[in-house]
C-alpha positions as CSV (number, residue, x, y, z in Angstrom):
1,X,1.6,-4.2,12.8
2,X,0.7,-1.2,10.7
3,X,0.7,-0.2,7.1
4,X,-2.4,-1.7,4.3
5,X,-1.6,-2.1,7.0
6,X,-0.9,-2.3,8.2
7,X,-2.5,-1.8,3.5
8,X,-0.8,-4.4,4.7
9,X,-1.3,-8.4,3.2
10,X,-0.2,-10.8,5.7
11,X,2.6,-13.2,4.2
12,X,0.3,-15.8,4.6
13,X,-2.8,-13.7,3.3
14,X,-0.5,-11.3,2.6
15,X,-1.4,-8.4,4.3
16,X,-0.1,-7.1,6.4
17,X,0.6,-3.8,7.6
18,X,-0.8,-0.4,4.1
19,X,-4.0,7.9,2.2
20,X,-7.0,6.1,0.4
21,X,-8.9,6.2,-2.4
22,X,-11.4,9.6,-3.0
23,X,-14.4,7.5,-2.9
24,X,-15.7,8.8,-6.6
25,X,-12.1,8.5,-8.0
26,X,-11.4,5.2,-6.2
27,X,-14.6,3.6,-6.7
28,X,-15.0,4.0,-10.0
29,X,-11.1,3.5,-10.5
30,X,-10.7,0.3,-8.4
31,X,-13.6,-0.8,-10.2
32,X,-11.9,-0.5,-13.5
33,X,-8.4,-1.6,-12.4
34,X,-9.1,-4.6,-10.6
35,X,-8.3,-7.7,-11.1
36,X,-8.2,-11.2,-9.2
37,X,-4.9,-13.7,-7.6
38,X,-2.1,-12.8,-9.4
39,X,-4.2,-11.1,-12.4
40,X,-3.0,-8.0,-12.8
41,X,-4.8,-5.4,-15.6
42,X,-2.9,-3.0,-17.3
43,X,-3.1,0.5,-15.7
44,X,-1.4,3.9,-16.0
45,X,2.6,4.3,-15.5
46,X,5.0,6.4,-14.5
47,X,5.4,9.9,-15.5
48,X,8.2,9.5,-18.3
49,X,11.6,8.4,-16.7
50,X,14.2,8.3,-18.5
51,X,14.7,5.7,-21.2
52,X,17.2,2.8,-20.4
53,X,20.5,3.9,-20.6
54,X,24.0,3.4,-18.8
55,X,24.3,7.7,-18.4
56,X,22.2,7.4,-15.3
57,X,24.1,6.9,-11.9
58,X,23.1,3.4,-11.2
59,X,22.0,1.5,-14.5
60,X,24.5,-0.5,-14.1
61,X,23.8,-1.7,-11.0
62,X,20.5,-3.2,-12.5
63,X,20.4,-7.1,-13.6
64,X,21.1,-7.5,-17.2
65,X,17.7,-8.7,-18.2
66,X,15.9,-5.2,-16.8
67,X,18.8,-3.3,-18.4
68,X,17.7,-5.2,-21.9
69,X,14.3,-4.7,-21.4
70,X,14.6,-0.8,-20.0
71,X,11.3,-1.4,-17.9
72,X,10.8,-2.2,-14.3
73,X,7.1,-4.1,-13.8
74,X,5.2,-2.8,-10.7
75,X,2.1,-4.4,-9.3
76,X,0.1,-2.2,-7.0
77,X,-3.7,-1.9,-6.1
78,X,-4.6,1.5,-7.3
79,X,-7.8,2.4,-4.6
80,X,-5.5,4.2,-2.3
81,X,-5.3,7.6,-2.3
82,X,-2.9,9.6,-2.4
83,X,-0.7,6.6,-2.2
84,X,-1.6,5.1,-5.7
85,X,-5.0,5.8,-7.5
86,X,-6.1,6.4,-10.8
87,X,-6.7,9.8,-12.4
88,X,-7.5,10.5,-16.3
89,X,-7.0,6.7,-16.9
90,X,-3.4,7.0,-15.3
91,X,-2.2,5.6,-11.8
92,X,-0.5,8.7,-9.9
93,X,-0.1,9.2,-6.3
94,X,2.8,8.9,-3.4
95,X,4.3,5.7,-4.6
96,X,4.5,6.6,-9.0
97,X,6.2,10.0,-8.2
98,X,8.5,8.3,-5.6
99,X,8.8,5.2,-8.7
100,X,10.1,8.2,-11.2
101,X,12.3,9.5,-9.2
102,X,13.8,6.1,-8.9
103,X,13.6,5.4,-12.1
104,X,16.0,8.9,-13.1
105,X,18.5,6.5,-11.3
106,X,18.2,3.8,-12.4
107,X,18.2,4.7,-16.0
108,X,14.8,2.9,-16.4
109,X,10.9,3.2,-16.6
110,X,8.8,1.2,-13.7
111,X,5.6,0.5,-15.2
112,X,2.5,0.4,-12.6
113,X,-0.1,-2.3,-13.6
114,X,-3.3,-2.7,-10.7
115,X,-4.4,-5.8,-9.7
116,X,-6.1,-7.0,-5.9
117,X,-4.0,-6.5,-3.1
118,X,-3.8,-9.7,-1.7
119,X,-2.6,-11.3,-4.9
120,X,0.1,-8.8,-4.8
121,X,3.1,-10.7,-3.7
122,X,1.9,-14.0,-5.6
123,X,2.6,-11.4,-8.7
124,X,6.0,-11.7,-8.0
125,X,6.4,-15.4,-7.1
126,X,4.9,-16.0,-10.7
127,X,7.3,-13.3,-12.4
128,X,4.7,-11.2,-13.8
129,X,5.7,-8.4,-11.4
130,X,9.3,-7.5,-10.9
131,X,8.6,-5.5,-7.5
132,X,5.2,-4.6,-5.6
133,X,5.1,-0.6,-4.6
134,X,1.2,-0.7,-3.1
135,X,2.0,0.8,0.6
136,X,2.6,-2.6,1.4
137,X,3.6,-2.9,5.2
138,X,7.1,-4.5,5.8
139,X,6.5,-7.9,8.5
140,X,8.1,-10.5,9.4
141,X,5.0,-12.3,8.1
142,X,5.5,-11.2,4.7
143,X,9.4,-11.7,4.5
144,X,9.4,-15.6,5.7
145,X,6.1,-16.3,3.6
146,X,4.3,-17.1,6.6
147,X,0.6,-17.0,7.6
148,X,-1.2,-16.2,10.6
149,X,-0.7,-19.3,12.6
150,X,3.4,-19.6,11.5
151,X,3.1,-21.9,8.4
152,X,4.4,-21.4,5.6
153,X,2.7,-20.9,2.4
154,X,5.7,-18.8,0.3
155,X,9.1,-18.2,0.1
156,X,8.4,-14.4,1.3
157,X,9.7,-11.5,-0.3
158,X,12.2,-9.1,0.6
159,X,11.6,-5.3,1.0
160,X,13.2,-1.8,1.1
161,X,11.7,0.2,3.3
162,X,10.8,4.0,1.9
163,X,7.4,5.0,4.3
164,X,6.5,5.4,7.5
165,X,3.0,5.1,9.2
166,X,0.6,4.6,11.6
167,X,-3.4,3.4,11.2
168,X,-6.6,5.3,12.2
169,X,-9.9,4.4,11.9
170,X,-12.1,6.2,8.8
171,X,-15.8,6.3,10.3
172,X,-19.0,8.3,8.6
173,X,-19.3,12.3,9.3
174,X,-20.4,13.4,11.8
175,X,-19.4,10.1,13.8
176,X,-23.1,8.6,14.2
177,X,-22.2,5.6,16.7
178,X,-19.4,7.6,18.5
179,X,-16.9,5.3,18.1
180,X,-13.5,6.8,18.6
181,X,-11.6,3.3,19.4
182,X,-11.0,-0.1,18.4
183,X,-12.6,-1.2,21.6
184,X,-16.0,0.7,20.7
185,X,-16.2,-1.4,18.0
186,X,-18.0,-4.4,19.6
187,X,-21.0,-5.6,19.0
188,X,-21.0,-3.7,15.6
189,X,-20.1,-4.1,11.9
190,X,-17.0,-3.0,10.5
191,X,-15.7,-3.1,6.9
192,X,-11.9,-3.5,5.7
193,X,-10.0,-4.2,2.6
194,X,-9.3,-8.2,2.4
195,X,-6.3,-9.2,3.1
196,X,-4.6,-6.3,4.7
197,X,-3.1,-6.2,8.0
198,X,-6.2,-3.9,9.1
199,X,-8.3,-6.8,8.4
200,X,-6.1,-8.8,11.2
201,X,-6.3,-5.6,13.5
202,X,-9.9,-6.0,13.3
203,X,-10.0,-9.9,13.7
204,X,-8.0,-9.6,17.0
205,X,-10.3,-7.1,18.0
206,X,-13.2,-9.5,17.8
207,X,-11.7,-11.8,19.7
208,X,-11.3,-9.6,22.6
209,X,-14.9,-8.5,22.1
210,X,-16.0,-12.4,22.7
211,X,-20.0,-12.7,23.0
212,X,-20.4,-9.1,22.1
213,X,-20.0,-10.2,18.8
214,X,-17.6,-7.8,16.2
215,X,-19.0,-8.5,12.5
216,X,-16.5,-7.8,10.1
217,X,-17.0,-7.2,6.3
218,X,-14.2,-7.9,3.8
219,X,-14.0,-6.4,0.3
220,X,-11.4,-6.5,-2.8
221,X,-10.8,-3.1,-2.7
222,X,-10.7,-0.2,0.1
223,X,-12.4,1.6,-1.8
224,X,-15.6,-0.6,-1.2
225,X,-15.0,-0.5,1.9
226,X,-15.1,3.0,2.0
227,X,-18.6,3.1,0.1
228,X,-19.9,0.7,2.9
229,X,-19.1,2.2,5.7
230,X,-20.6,5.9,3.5
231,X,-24.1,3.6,3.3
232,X,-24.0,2.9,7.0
233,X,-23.5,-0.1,7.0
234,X,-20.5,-0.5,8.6
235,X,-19.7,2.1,11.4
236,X,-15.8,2.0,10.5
237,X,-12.7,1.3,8.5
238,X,-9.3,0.9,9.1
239,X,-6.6,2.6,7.1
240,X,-3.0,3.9,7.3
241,X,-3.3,7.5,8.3
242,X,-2.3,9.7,5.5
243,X,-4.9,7.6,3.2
244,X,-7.3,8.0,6.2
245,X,-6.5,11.9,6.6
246,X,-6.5,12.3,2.4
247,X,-10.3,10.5,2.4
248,X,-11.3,12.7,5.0
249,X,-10.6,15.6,3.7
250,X,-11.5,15.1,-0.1
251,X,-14.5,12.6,-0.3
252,X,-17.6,14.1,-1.0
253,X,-15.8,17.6,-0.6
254,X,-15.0,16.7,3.2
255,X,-18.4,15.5,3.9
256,X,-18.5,12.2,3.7
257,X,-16.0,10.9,6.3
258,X,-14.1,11.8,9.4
259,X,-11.1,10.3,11.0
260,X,-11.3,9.3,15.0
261,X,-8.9,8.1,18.0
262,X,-5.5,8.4,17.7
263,X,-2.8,7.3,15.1
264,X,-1.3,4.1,16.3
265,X,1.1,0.6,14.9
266,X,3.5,3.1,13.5
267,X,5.2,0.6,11.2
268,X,7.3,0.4,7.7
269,X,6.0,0.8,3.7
270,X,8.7,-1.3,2.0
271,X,8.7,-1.7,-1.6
272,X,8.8,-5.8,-1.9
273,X,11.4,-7.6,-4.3
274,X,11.0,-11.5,-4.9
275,X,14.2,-13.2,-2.4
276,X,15.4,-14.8,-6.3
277,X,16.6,-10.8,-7.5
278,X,18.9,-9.4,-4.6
279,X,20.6,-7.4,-7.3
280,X,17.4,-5.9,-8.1
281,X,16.6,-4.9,-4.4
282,X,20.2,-3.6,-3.4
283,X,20.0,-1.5,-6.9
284,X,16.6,-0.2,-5.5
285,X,17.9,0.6,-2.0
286,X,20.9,2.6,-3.9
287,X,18.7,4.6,-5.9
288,X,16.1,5.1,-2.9
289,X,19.3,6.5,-0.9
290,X,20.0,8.8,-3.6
291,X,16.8,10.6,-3.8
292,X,16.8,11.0,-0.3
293,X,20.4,12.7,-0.8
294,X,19.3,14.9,-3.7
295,X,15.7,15.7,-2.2
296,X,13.3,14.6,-5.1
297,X,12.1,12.3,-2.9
298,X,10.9,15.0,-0.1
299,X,9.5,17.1,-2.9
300,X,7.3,13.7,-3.8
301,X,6.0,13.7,-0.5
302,X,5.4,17.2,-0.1
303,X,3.6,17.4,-3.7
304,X,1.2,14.9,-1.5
305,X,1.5,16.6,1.7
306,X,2.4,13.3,3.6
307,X,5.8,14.7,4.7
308,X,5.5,13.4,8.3
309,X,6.1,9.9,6.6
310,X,9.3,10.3,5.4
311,X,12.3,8.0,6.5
312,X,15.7,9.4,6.2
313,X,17.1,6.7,4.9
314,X,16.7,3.0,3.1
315,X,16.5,-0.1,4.8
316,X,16.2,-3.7,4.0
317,X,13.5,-5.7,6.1
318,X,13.4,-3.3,8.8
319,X,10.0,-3.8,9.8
320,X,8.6,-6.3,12.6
């Protein structure tokens, strides 16, 4: 498990496993950007890519109806700092610089619109999105369209790896109710983004606690999450770490949170394709390899200082 989560959806719920949103910025920008199912609201892009044309390296590897159009749709859920969030009406972060830089390949523009995370992948079953870039964790959950107990609910989706990361758990300053593992959890509240693999890591979790009952609150966004857990209401959260590390450090000027325990579930961001466009995902993995090659996408990462996540090179359904 790992990336949101694991920000992970589970096939089934999608999430799962995928730094998070900075509680003003992602509260209020979550607020504004989200939207329910498959409902996506428009949001910001993409800095300028370049228009559609067959002078970049690997237009032509594109299927002819996204060459026509010149556009790439993208769903994402922009509460997840630095990963995708929205800043001066615009969604910017890890995943739009990385989307740009593909994009210069490809010859194209991807377009970001924000809807909820777990209606994510049902963007793409329905067409409206062409791919999901939303540190979605790569599972085998999420490939076979499965849910938690092994029935299938979806067709699944395919994905090309480009992240790598672990979870931590985001808990108030100061660490009030010293809790510093998942076990020290028990017999408290948490709160977690719906749908996400972290909401499964907490569900097992309560299971092993038994009588001494783990509560878990689910919200739409992380960023709620966040605010609950900043209330006191909730001792924790559980998020991939560079969104963990980002929140900690910026929220309320480094006040508000702190991250504890160790960094664990290393696991896969992939950027998910529907199974119908294998043309579209191999063209993706090209480009992905090429700005690994050329370095634009190191200088992505480093512009978000998540370098430690870097993979050196693409990969289709790699994760477990």
């Amino acid at each position: 498990m790992t990336a949101r989560s694991t920000r992970c959806t589970t096939a089934a719920k999608t999430r799962t496993s995928r730094l998070a949103a900075v509680a003003a910025i992602a509260v209020a920008g979550s607020m504004l950007l989200t939207a329910c199912g498959d409902q996506t609201n428009s949001g910001g892009s993409t800095p300028e890519n370049s228009t559609a044309n067959n002078a970049a390296p690997l237009f032509s590897k594109l299927p002819a109806d996204i060459q026509k159009a010149g556009v790439i749709k993208v769903g994402t859920d922009a509460s997840y700092a630095p990963m995708e969030f929205v800043e001066n009406g615009k969604i910017v972060g890890v995943d739009p610089d990385i989307a740009a830089a593909l994009g210069k390949q490809l010859g194209v523009k991807f377009e970001f619109t924000s809807g909820t995370f777990d209606g994510l992948i049902t963007s793409l079953e329905t067409g409206r999105q062409d791919l999901v870039m939303s540190s979605m964790t790569d599972n085998k959950k999420r490939q076979e369209g499965l849910d938690d107990d092994g029935k299938k609910i979806g067709k699944g989706v395919d994905f090309v790896d480009y992240f790598s990361s672990g979870v931590s758990l985001l808990v108030k300053k100061g660490n009030p109710q010293n809790v510093n593992s998942l076990d020290d959890l028990c017999g408290k509240t948490v709160a977690v983004q719906r749908g996400t693999i972290y909401e499964d890591t907490f569900k097992a979790q309560a299971e092993k606690c038994g009588s001494n009952k783990l509560t878990i609150q689910a919200f739409d966004t992380d960023a709620e999450a966040q605010t609950r857990v900043k209330a006191g209401g909730a001792v924790a959260d559980l998020n991939d770490y560079p969104v963990a590390s980002y929140i900690a450090k910026t929220s309320g000027g480094g006040n508000d949170f702190e991250v504890v325990g160790n960094q664990s579930d290393v696991g896969l961001f992939g950027i998910a394709v529907s199974k119908d466009k294998p043309q579209l995902r191999d063209a993706v993995k090209e480009a992905l390899d090429a700005i690994i090659k050329d370095g634009t996408y190191a200088d992505a990462l480093k512009k978000w200082d998540v370098e430690d996540s870097a993979v050196t090179s693409a990969t289709i359904n790699a994760g477990k």
